[in-house]
C-alpha positions in Angstrom: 186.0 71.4 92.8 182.8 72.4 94.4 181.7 69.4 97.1 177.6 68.1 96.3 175.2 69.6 98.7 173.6 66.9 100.5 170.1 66.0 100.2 169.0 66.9 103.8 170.6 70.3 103.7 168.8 70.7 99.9 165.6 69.9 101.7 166.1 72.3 104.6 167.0 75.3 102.7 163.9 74.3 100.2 161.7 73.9 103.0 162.6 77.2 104.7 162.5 79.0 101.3 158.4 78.5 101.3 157.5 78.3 105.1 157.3 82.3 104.7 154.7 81.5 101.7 152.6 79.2 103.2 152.3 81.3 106.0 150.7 84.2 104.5 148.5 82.0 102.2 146.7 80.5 105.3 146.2 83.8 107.2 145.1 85.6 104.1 140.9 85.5 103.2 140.6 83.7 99.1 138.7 86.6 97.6 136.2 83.2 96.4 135.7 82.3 100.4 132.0 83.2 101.4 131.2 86.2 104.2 129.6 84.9 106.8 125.5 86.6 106.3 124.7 88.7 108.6 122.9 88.2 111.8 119.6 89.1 111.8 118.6 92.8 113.5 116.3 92.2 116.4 112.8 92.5 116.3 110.8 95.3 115.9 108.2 96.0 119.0 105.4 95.7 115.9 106.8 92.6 115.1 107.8 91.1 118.7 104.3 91.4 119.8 102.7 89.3 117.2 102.9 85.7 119.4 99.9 84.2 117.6 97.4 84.4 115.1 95.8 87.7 114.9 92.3 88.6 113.8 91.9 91.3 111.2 89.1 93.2 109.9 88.4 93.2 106.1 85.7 95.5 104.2 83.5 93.5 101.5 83.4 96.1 99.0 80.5 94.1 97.3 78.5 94.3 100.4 79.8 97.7 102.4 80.4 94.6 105.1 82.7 95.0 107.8 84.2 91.1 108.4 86.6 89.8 111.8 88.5 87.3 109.7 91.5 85.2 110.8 94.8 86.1 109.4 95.3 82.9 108.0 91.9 82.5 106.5 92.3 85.7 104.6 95.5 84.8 103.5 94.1 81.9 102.0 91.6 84.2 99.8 94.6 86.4 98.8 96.1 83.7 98.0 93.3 82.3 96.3 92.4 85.8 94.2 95.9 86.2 93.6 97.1 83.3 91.7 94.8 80.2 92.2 95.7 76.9 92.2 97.0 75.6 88.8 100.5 77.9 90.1 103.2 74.8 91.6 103.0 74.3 95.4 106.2 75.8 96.3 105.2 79.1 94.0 101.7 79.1 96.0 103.6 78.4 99.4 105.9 81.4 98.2 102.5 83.5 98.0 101.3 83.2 101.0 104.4 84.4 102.8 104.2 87.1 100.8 101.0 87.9 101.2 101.0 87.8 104.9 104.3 89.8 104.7 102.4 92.8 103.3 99.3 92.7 105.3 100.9 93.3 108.1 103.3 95.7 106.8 100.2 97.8 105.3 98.6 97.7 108.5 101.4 98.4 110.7 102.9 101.4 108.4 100.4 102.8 106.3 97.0 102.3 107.8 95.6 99.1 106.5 92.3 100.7 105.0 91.1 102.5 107.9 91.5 106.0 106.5 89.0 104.6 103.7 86.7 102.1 105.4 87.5 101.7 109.1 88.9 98.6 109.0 92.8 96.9 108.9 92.6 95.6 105.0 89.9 95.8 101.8 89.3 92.6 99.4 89.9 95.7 96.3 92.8 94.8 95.0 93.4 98.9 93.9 93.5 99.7 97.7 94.9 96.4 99.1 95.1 93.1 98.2 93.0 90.6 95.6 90.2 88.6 98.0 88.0 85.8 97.1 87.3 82.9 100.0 84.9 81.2 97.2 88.4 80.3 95.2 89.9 78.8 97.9 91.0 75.1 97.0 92.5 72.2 99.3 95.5 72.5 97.6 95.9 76.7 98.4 94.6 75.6 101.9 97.5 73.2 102.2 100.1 75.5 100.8 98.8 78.2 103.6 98.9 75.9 106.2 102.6 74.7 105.2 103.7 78.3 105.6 101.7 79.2 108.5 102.9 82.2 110.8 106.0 82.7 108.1 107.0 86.8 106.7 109.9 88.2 106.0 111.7 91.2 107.7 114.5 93.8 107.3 116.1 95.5 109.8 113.8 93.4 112.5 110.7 95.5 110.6 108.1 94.1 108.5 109.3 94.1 104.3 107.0 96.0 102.4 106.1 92.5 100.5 105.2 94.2 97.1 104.2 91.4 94.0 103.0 91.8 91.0 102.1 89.7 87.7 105.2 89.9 85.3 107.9 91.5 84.5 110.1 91.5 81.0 113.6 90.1 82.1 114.0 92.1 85.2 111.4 93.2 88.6 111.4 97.5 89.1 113.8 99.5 91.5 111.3 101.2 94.3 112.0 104.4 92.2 110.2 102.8 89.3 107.4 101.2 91.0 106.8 103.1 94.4 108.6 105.9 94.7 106.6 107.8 97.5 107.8 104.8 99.2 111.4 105.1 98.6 112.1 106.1 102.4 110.1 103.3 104.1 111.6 100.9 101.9 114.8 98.9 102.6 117.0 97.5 99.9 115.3 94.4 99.8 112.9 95.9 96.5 115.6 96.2 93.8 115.9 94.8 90.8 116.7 90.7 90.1 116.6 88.8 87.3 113.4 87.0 86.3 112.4 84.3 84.3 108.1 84.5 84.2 107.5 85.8 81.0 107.7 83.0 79.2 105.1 81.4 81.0 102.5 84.0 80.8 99.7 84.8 79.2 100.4 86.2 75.6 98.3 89.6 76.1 100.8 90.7 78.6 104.3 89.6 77.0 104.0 92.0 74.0 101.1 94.9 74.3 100.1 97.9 72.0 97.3 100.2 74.4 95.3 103.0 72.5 94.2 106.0 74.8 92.3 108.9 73.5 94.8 111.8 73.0 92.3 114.1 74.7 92.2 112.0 78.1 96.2 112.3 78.1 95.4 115.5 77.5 93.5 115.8 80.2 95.9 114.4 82.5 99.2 116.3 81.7 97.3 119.5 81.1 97.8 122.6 79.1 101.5 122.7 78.8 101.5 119.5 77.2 100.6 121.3 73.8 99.0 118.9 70.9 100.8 116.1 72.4 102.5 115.3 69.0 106.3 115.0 70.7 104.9 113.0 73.4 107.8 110.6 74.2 109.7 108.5 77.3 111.9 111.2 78.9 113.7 109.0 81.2 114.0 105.3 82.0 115.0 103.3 85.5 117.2 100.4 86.6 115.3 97.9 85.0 114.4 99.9 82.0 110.8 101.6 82.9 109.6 104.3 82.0 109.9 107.3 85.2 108.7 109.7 83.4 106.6 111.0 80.1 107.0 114.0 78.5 105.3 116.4 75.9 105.9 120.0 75.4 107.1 121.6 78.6 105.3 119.1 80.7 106.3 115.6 82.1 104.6 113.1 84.1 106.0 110.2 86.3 105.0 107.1 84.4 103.9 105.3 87.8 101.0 108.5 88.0 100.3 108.7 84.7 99.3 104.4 84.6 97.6 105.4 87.6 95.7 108.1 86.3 95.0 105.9 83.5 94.2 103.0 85.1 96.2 99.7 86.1 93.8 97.7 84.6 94.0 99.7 80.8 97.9 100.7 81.0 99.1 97.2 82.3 102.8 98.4 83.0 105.5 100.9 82.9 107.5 98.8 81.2 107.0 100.3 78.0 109.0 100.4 75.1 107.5 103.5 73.1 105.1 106.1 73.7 104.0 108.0 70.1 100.9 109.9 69.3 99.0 108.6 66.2 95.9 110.2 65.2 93.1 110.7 68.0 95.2 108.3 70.0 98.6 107.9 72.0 100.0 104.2 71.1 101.7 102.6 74.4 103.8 99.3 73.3 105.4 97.7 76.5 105.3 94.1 77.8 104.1 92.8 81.7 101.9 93.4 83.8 101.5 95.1 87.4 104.2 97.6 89.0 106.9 95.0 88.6 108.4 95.3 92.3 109.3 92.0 94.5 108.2 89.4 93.3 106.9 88.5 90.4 103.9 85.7 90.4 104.8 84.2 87.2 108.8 83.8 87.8 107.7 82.5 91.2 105.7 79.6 88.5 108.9 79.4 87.0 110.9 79.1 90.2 109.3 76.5 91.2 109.2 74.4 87.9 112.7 74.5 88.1 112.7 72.7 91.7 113.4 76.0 94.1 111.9 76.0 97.6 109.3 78.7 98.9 111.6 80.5 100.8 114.2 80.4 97.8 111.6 81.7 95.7 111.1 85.0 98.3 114.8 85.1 99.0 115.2 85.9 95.5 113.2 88.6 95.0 113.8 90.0 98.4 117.5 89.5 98.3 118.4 91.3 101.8 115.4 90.3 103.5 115.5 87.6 106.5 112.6 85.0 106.9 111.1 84.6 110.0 108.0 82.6 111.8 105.6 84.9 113.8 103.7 82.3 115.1 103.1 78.4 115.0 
């Protein structure tokens, strides 16, 4: 006859049966347990020196003027040019950083406008940013002031703060949007998901565009033939069109908008390219080069409760806010 364990012997042998388990379950990381984010690089010199508000110089391209204009009152005119007031607070708020993020990034890294005019920034929005001080509401004024000093950086350098209108579902890798800027331009330009479409104007969700087969013509030159294959020959990350081809020529699609105009070819986000008579038909939807962030999902943002600088974090996912200045 086999003697009945007792109960506190039971409990011993139970007890050191799972002490070897619990161990390793506290010393080991959950694979649900969140990394702690990354410290922020220091400052760039470009950046570190900026203590207070500077003073820029802006050509009038109306006038020929060269204007000395605070940063914070041209911000307000982007701002102003940009999106106007009827946009929520926070999307407005979100704006401005932005805004101010890519002035001084311009400036820094590429020039400003100096090559062009002599001065640090242009109120043409084709060589810099949207400006109009007579738009300027108390309500832009207020969402200015709120962010004052604010930008984001990268690697302690100033982000390349790229924005644009709207995009179909999804903002543009740098490949798709900038790619001369590819090696500037940290991994904070990628593309997130985005929700503005819905809230923008109807020209730009669904477009047909009719250009005159012999200005495309024109542009890709003789080795383009009659043009009658002309098709998209390869797409990017967020579905855009890099390049067009027809016969034994091809053209990226960011040059061949440009070449066209921004304001005529509203995107690369096209869905078909076909030639039709005198004409090649471009269908596509949004508007703008469809990197960082995208005005109208910043509207949408916003109406859904976020925050400015969750509104910026968003679209500049590895980007780090900081405050220049008070």
């Amino acid at each position: 006859m086999i003697r009945a364990i007792k109960k506190p012997l039971v409990l011993l042998l139970m007890l050191l049966l799972f002490l070897p388990v619990l161990s390793l379950s506290g010393c080991q990381k959950t694979s649900d347990q969140p990394s702690p984010k990354k410290k922020p690089a220091a400052l760039a010199p470009e950046v570190k020196k900026i203590k207070s508000e500077p003073t820029i110089s802006l050509y009038r391209s109306a006038t020929g003027e060269k204007q000395q204009i605070k940063m914070e009152d041209y911000i307000k005119g982007v701002v102003a040019a940009e999106i106007g007031p009827k946009f929520p607070m926070e999307a407005l708020k979100a704006q401005a950083i932005v805004a101010r993020t890519m002035t001084l990034a311009l400036i820094n890294y590429e020039s400003g406008s100096r090559a062009k005019h002599g001065t640090d920034a242009s109120d043409n929005h084709t060589e810099f940013q949207a400006y109009d001080e007579k738009k300027v509401t108390d309500k832009i004024s207020q969402a200015v002031d709120a962010t004052r000093g604010e930008i984001l950086t990268y690697n302690g350098k100033f982000v390349y703060g790229e924005f644009h209108s709207v995009s179909n579902g999804k903002t543009a890798d740098i490949n798709e949007s900038f790619p001369k800027l590819k090696n500037k331009v940290g991994t904070y330009i990628k593309p997130v998901t985005t929700k503005g479409i819905k809230y923008a104007p109807d020209k730009y969700r669904n477009w047909t565009v009719k250009i005159p087969r012999s200005e495309i013509k024109s542009i890709m030159g003789p080795k383009a033939g009659s043009l009658d294959d002309i098709r998209i020959s390869k797409k990017g990350p967020s579905g855009r069109a890099l390049a067009i081809t027809a016969g034994t020529a091809s053209i990226a699609g960011v040059d061949l908008r440009q070449r066209v105009g921004f304001d005529r070819l509203y995107s690369t986000g096209l869905s078909s390219v076909k030639a039709q008579g005198d004409n090649i038909i471009f269908k596509g939807s949004g508007w703008g080069h469809g990197a960082g962030m995208e005005q109208w999902g910043a509207y949408a943002m916003a109406k859904e409760g976020k925050t400015a600088r969750q509104i910026v974090e968003h679209y500049y996912p590895t980007s780090n806010w900081t405050k220049l200045y008070k």
